[in-house]
N, C-alpha and C positions, 0 to 999 in steps of 0.2 A: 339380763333378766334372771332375775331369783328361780331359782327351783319349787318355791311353791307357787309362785304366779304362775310357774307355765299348765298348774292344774286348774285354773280357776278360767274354768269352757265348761259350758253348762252339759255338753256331750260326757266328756270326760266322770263327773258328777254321776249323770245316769248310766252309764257304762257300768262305772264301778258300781255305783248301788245295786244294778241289777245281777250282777257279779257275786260278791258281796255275803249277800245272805245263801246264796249255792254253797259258796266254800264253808258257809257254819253249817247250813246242811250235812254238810258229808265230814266236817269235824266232828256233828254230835254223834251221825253212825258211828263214827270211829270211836268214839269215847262212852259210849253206851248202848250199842245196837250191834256192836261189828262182829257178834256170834251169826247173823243173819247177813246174808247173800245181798251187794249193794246192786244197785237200785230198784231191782225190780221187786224182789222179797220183801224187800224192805217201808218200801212203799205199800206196797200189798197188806204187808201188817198194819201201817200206821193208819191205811183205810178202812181195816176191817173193825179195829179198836174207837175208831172214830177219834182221831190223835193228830189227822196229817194238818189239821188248819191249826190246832194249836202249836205243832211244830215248827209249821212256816211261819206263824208268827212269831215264833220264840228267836227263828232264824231273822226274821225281820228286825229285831229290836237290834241287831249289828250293826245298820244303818244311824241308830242314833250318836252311837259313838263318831261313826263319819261325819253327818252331821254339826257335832258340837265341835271336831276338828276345823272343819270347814268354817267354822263363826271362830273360833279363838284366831286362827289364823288370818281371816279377814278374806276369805277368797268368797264372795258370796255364788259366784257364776256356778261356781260347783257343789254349792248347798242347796242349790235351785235343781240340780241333776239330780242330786238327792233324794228333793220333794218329791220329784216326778216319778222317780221309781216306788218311794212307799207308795203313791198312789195307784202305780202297777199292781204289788204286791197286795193293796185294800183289795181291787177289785179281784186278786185271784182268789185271797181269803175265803170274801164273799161268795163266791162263785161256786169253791169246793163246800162252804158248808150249806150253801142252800141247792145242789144239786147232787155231791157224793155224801154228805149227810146228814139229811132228809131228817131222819128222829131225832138229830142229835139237839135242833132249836126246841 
């Protein structure tokens, strides 16, 4: 068995996508935030600026690249895992900007 078949389990897929956009989270603290205290400061600020939905989805777009790996490679099981976490990620979006920021629509 190939080493990229053994990723192509639609688990595997949403694991990592949900994964994924955490570790660009706490990359972009590190490369533009990391004067401020992680997670809790940090968040705090990106709430109060009204920033955290466009960050998570800034984080989100990390998946696209999985994604388009997962189609070059031909593993579909694991582009499906993929789908399932942006659509995690939609509903969180949603969630922070129509209940932590109210003015911001």
């Amino acid at each position: 068995m190939n080493w990229i078949k053994r990723f192509d389990k639609a688990w595997i897929g949403l694991l990592i996508g949900l994964l994924f956009p955490g570790i660009m989270f706490t990359l972009y603290w590190l490369f533009f935030q990391h004067q401020i205290s992680f997670p809790y400061r940090f968040v705090r600020y990106l709430m109060m600026g009204n920033l955290l939905s466009n960050v998570i989805k800034l984080c989100a777009l990390g998946n696209l690249l999985l994604f388009y790996a997962g189609l070059s490679y031909k593993i579909d099981k694991f582009s499906k895992g993929i789908v399932f976490s942006v659509l995690f990620y939609v509903a969180l979006v949603a969630y922070i900007t129509y209940y932590y920021e109210p003015e911001y629509i």
